[in-house]
N, C-alpha and C positions, 0 to 999 in steps of 0.2 A: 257428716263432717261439719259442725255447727260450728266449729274454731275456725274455718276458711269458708262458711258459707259465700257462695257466690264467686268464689277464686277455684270450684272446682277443674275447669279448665286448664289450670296451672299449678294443679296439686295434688298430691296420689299418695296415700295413704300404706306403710312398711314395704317400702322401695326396700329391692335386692342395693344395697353398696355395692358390692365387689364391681358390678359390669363401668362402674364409674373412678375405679381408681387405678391406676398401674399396677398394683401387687394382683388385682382378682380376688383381693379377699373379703372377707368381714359380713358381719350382721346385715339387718333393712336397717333402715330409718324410719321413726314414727311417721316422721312428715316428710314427704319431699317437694321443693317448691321450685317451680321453674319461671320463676317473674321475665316476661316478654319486654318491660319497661321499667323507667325507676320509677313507674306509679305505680304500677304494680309490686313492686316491691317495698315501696314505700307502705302500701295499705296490710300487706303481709308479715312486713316486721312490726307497725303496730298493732297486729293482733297477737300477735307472738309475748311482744313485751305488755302488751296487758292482759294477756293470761299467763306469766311468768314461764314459756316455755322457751327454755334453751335455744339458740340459734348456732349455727354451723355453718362457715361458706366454704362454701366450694364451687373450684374452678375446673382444674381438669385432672385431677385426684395425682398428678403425682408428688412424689414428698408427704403422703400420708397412710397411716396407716390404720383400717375401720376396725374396732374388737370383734371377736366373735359375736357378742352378744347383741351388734346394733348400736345403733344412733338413738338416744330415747326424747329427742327434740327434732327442732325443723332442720334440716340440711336447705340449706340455698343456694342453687345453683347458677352463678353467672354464667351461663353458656351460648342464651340465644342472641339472632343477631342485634339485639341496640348492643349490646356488652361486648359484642366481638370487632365494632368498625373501625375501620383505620382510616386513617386521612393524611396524609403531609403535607405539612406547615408552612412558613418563612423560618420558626423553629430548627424544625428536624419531620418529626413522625407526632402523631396521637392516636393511640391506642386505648379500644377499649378494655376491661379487665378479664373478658373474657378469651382474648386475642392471643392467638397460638406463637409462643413464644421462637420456636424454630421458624415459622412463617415466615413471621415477621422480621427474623433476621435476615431472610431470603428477599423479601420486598426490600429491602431498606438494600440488598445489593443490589439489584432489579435498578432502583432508582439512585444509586452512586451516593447514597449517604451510609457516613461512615459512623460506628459507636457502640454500635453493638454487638460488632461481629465478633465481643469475648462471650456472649450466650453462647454463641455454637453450642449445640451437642447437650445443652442443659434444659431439662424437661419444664413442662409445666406452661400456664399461662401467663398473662402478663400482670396482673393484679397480683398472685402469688409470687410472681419475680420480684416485685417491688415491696411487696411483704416481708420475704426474707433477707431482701439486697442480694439475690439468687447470684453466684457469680466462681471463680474459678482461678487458676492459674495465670489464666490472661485477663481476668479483671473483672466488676462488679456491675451490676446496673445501676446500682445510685450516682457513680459517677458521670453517668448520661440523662438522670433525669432532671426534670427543669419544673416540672409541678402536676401534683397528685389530686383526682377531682377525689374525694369521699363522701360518704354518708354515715351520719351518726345513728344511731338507737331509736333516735325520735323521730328520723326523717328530714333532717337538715342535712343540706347538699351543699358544698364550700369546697374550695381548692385551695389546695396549701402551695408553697411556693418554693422554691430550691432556698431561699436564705432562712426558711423557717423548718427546714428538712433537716434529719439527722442521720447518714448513715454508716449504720459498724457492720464488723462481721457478722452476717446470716441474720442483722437486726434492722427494726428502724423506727424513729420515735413518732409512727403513726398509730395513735390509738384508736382511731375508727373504727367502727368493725366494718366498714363496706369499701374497697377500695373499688370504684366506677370506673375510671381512665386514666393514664397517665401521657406525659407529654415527654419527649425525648429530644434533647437538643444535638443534634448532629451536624458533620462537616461534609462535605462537598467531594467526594472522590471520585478517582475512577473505576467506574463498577468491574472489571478484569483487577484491579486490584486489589481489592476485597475482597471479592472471592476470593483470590489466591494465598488471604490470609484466613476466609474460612476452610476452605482444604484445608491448611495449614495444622490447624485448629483440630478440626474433626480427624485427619488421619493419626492427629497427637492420644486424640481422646479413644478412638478408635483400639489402639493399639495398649491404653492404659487402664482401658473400663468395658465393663464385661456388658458394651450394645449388644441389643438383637434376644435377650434375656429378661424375664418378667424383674423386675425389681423395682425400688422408688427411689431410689439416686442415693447419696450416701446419706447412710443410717446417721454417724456422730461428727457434730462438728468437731473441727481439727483443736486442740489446745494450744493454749499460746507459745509458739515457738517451735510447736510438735506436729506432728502428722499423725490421724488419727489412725491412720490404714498402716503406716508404720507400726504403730503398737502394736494395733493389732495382729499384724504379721508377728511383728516380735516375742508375741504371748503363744505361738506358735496354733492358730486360731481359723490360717485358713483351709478353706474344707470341712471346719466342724458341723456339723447339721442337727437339728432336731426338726423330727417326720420329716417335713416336705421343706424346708429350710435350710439356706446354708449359703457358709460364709464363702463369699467369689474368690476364688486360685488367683484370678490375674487382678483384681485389686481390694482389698480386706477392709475395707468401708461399702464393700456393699454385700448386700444380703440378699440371693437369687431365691426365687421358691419354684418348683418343682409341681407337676402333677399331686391334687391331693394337699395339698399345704394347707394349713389352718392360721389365722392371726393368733392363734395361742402361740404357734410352732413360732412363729416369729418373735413373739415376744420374751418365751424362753430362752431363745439365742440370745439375742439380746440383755438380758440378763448374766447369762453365761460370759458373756464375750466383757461386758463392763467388769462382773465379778473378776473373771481371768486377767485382765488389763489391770485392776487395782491391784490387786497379788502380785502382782511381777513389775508391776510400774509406780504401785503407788500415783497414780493419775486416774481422776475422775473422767468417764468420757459423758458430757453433755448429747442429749438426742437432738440432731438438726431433724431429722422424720418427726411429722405430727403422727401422733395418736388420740383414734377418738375411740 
């Protein structure tokens, strides 16, 4: 392994994907790298970027989907504990990027700070949350965070700040590739009452999305005005399968797989499902699911 000499310790050579993502599907990875530190990560991405090989992060695989064929760069895994710690502030919370996004909404009622408890029920890490402005019905994370530590390509570590932050739907105008921690400003409540808004919340979500089922949250962002799981109910689409794939009965944005499922099967859906939505809707559905 002459491209990671000396970082063998923290790097393995066509890692299975699947065991690392919510669906269980997809190819290895040429590289997998599990930096303990940002020094270590830091020394990992410039060898990467000066061997010209492809970089991948990843957090806790949900919202994405691995092809059959593999990952044919490094996958980078923010998972160990520097990535995962949390601390609370005079702020609110700080969170590293690899910090479990459900946890953490649990801590934060644990300690009567209020702001987050619109995650309920939304997968994924914390560096991924603030990637996509990860959020829902009852509201987004951007509107609780207060500044985002990153790292660039080269290894420059800098935090941006809420007035230099931008966030839209399922976007945000952080171009880093490494997001390290985010900081959360929150209010002061009482922890019985938060939770009563996280019930709230989860027996909402409970009741409208198919928990308890291998899947990766919804497949297409919503179009402006639109509902994406509407169309696609509308296009008369739920329960359609291909092999081990298939569109959820109780809400048509997402995509269950089944014993046996392939990320082909899934991407054939998918293709189906947009093709079938433009024919009858004339609306493009955008993928909020990554595919690698």
């Amino acid at each position: 392994m002459t491209l990671f000499a000396g970082l063998e310790e923290i790097v393995s050579e066509n890692e299975p994907m699947a065991p690392h993502t919510w669906f269980r599907l997809g190819g290895s990875a040429r590289y997998f790298v599990r930096p303990r530190n940002v020094d270590e990560l830091k020394e990992a991405v410039c060898r990467c970027r000066d061997n010209n090989v492809p970089m991948y992060v990843l957090g806790s695989g949900a919202n994405l989907l691995v092809d059959d064929a593999g990952v044919k760069g490094a996958v980078i895994h923010l998972m160990q504990d520097d990535f995962r710690e949390v601390a609370f502030t005079d702020v609110g919370v700080r969170a590293g990027a690899g910090a479990d996004m459900g946890k953490l909404v649990l801590r934060c009622v644990r300690e009567g700070k209020s702001g987050l408890e619109c995650l309920t029920g939304i997968p994924g890490s914390v560096g991924g949350c603030v990637r996509m402005n990860a959020g829902g019905a009852f509201g987004d994370i951007g509107s609780s965070v207060e500044s985002v530590t990153v790292m660039s390509e080269e290894g420059e570590v800098f935090t941006r700040f809420r007035n230099d932050l931008a966030f839209g739907y399922r976007s945000t105008n952080i171009a880093s590739k490494f997001i390290l921690a985010a900081e959360f400003r929150l209010a002061d409540d009482d922890p019985h009452s938060i939770l009563k808004q996280v019930k709230q919340i989860w027996i909402y979500k409970k009741n409208t999305q198919p928990l308890g089922y291998r899947n990766a949250g919804c497949v297409f962002k919503n179009p402006r005005g639109l509902s994406a799981g509407a169309l696609i109910d509308r296009a008369g689409l739920k329960g359609r399968r291909v092999g081990g794939a298939v569109v959820s009965e109780r809400h048509a944005n997402f995509i269950l797989v089944r014993e046996g499922a392939t990320a082909s099967d899934v991407l054939k859906l998918i293709n189906i499902i947009r093709e079938t939505v433009y024919r009858k809707s004339e609306v493009y559905l955008e993928l909020e699911l990554e595919v690698w």
